[in-house]
C-alpha positions as CSV (number, residue, x, y, z in Angstrom):
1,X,0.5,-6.0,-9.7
2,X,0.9,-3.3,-7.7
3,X,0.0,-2.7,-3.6
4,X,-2.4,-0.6,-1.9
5,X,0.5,1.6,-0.8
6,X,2.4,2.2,-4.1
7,X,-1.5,3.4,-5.7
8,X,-1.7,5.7,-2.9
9,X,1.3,7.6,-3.9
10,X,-0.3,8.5,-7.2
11,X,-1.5,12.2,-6.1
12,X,-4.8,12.1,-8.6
13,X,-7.0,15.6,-8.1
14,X,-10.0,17.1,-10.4
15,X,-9.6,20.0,-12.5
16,X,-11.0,22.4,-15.0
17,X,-9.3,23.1,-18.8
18,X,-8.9,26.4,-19.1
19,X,-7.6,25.8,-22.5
20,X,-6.8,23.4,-25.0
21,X,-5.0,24.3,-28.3
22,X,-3.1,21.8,-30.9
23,X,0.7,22.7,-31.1
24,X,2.1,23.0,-34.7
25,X,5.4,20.8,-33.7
26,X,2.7,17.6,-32.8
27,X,0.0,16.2,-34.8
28,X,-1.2,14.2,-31.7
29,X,-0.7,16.3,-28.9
30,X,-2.8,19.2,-27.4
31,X,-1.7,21.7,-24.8
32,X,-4.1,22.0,-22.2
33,X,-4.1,25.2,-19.0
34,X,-6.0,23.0,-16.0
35,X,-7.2,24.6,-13.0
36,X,-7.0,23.4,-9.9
37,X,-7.9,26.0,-7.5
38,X,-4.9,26.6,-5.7
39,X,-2.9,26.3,-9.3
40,X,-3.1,26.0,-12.9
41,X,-0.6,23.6,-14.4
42,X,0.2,23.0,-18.7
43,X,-0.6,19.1,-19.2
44,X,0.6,18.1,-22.7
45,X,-1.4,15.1,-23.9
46,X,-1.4,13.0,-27.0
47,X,-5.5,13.0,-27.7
48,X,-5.4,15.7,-30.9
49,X,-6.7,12.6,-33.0
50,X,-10.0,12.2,-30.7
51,X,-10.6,15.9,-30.2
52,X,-10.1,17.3,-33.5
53,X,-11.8,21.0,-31.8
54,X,-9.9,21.6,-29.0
55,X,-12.3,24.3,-27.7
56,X,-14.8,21.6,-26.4
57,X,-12.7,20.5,-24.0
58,X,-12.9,23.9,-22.3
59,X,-14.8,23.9,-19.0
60,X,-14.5,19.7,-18.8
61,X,-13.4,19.0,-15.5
62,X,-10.9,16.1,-15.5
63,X,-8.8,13.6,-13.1
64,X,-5.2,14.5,-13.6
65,X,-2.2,12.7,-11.8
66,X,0.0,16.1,-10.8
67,X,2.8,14.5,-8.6
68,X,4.4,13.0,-11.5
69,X,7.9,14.3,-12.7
70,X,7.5,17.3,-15.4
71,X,8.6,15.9,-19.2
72,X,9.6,17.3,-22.3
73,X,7.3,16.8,-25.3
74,X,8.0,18.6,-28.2
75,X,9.4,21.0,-26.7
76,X,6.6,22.0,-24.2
77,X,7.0,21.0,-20.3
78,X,3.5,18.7,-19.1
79,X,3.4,18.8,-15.4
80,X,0.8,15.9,-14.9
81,X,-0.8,13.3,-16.7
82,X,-4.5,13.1,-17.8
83,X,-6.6,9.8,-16.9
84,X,-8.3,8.6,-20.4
85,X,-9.4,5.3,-21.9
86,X,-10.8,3.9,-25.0
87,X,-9.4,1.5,-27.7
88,X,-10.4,3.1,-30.9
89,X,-10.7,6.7,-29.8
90,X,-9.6,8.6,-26.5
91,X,-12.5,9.1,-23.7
92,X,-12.1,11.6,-21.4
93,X,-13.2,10.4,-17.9
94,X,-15.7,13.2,-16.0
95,X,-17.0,13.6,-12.6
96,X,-20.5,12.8,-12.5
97,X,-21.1,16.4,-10.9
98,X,-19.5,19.6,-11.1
99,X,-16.5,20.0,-7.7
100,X,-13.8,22.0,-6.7
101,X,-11.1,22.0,-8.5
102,X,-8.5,20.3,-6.5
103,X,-10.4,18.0,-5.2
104,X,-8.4,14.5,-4.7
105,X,-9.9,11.6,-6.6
106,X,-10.5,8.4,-3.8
């Protein structure tokens, strides 16, 4: 279990891919360029399996944890972590309406 206080340290803001392509070093992972207004950070994330076409994920906005520490994955630095679920396949989580990129997720 964790506290009220140690959630609220997660920094957790909406963005938009800008671009998502499968890297040749990783059958699971995809690179992904995510806007967030002020910045665009690369997020590496293992969901190549569920999203064999990368290019639909373009223009999905998307809750990303950014204040986590960069790491190394195959060679490629992800500065963030997508929020996903699903058991059998990865699901992308969406806003329900098109915001700011940036915008901190309450």
């Amino acid at each position: 279990m964790v506290n009220i206080d140690d959630f609220l340290k997660l920094d957790i803001r909406v963005g938009t891919i800008i671009s998502a392509e499968k890297i040749p070093e990783g059958d699971k992972l995809l690179k992904l360029q995510i806007d967030f207004g002020d910045e665009t950070r690369q997020i590496m994330s293992g969901i190549a399996e569920s999203y064999p076409d990368p290019n639909e994920l373009v223009n999905k906005q998307i809750p990303v944890i950014i204040n986590l520490e960069p790491r190394i994955l195959r060679g490629y630095e992800s500065q963030g972590m997508i929020l996903a679920t699903g058991d059998e396949k990865v699901v992308l989580l969406y806003p329900s309406e098109k915001i700011h990129n940036g915008s901190k997720v309450r």
